[in-house]
N, C-alpha and C positions, 0 to 999 in steps of 0.2 A: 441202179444208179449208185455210183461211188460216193463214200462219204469222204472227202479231202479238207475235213474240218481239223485244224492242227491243238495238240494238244499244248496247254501251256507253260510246260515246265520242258517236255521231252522232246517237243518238235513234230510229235510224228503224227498221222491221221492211218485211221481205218483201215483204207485203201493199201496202206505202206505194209499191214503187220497181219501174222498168224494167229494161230492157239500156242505157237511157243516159245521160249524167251532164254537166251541166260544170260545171266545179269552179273556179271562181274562189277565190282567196287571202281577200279582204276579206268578212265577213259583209256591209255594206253594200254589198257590188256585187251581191248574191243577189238582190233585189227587182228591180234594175234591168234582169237578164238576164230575169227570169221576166216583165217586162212584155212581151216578143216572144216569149213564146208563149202559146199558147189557154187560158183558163181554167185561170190561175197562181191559185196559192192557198199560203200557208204550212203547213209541216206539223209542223215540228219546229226546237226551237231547245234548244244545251245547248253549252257552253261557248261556245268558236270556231265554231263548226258551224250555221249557219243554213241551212234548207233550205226548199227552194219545189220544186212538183212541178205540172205543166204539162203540155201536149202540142204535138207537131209534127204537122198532121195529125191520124190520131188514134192518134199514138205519144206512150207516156206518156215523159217528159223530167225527170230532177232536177235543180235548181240546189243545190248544197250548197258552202259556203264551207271551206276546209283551214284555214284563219291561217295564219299565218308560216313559211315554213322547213320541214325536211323532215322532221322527227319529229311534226307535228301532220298533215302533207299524209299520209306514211304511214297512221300509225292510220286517216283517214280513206278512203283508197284502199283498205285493206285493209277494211274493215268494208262498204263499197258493193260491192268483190267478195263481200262473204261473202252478200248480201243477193240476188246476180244482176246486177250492171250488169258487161257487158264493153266497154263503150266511155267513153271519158273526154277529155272537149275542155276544157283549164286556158284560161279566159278570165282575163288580169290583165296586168300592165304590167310595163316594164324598162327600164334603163337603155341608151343605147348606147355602146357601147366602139369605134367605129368610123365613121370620116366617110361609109360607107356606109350609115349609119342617120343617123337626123335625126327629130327629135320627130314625133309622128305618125305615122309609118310602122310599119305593122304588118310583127311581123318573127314568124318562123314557124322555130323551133329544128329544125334538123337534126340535133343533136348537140349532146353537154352537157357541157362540163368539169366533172371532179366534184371541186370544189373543198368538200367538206363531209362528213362523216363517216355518213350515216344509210343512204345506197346501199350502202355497205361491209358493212351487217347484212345484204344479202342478195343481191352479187355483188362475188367481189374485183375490186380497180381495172383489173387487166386488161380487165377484161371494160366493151367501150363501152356508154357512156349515148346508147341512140339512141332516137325515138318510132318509130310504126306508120307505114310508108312511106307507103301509103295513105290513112290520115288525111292526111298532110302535102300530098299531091296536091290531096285535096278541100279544104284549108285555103289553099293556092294557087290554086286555079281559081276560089273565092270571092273570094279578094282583088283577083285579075284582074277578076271579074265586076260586081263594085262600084264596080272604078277607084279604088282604094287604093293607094300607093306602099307596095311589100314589100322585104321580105330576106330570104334561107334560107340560114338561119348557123348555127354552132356560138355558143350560151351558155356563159355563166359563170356554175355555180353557187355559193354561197357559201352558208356558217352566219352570217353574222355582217354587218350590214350596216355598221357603223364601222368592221371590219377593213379595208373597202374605203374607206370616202370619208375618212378621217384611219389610215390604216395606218402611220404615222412617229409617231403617239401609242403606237405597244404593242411592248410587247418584241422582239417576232418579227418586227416593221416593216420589219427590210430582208428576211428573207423574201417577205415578203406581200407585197411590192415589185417583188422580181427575179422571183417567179412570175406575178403579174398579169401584168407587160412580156414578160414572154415569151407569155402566152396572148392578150394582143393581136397580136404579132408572129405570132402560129401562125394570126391571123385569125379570132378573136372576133369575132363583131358586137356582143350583148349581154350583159347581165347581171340574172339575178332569182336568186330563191332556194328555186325550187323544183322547175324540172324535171327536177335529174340523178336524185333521187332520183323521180318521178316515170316517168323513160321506164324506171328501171331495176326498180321496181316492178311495172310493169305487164307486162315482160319475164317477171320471177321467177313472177308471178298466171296468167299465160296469155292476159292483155287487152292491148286494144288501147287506146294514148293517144298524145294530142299537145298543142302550145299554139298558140293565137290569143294573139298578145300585141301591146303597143304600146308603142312607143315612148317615156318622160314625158321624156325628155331630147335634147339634141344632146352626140354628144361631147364630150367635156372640157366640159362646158358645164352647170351646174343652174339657170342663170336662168330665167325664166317667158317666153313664147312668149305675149304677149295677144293674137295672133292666133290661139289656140286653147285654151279653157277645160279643166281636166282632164277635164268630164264628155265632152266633144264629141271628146276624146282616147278615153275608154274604150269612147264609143260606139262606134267603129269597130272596135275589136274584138270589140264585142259584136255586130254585122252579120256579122261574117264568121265568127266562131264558129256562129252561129245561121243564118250560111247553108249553113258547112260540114256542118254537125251533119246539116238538110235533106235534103241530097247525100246524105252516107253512108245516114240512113234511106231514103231512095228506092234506091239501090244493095244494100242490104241484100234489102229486099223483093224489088226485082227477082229478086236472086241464088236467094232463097229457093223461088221459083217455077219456077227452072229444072231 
């Protein structure tokens, strides 16, 4: 008997969704992932939360969009777990905080500075912001595979995207100043805004998660790069997400048989 109980944030039931997920930030980057897999079709749309469901092979795949930051990526993590998905690959983009990253370069979070308060609802700070090792490998061996220039760095997460790029406009500016400088010096590579809460989640649920991300900037640097359009920037994350993804389902399977 089908469960077609909809969930309350994301729209979706039971019946709709897999074990696998990628969860880009942007509702419009949700079509675009779901063009590289089999027989994408939309299924659900309800606030933030756009969702396309697909297959790899004939493994059923959800694209479902979080929005912004870490109290809408929550609800949504939470709710794909309640539904049965234990694997989650964040396809989306970042800044980089380090001359070791350079526009383009897909960079693949080992670790998350948890510069933002929604991880704290459900491990205190002590406790590190790491992804699924294993995703991380297959997220590397794709990157390798494609011929993509990578990183595997610790992130910068953050609530608040002005906090960071005019931090001397707010009260707290020489804070958010001497901290950042320090979390460069500790060897950040990037910065987005969603996967401390994100690897820490997925920790507390029992699931496995990681990011494919990309690089939209050069250090210190937000000029445009017209040697590379943004879409042809997100693209390459969406290859190596979508090859990663592949991997783990093939591994998976394997496993299963043994």
């Amino acid at each position: 008997m089908q469960d077609n109980t909809k969930m309350m944030h994301i729209a979706l039931s039971k019946d709709q969704v897999g074990k696998y997920a990628f969860i880009p930030g942007s509702p419009e980057r949700v079509p675009r992932i779901a063009a590289y897999l089999r027989d994408s079709e939309k299924v659900a749309q309800n606030r933030e939360h756009t969702s396309y469901r697909g297959y790899i092979g004939d493994t059923p795949v959800m694209v479902v969009s979080t929005g912004m930051g870490g109290p809408s990526t929550a609800i949504c993590v939470e709710e794909l777990v309640k539904l049965g998905v234990t694997t989650f690959i964040r396809i989306g983009t970042c800044a980089s905080t380090s001359s070791r990253v350079e526009r383009g370069d897909i960079v693949i979070p080992n670790g998350a500075v948890r510069m933002e308060g929604t991880s704290s609802h459900y491990l205190p700070l002590e406790f590190p912001s790491v992804p699924d090792y294993y995703l991380v490998k297959k997220i590397e061996e794709a990157a390798v595979e494609l011929g993509f220039r990578y990183n595997v760095g610790v992130t910068i997460t953050k609530d608040s995207f002005y906090t960071q790029t005019e931090p001397e406009t707010k009260p707290v500016g020489y804070e958010l100043i001497n901290k950042w400088n320090a979390y460069e010096k500790g060897g950040a590579t990037s910065t987005s805004m969603e996967e401390a809460l994100l690897f820490i989640a997925a920790t507390s649920l029992g699931v496995r998660a990681a990011s494919a991300l990309v690089s939209a900037t050069n250090y210190k640097s937000y000029n445009q790069d017209n040697s590379l359009s943004p879409i042809e920037i997100e693209k390459r994350a969406i290859l190596t997400g979508i090859e990663a993804m592949r991997k783990i389902i093939e591994e998976d399977k394997r496993k299963s048989k043994e």
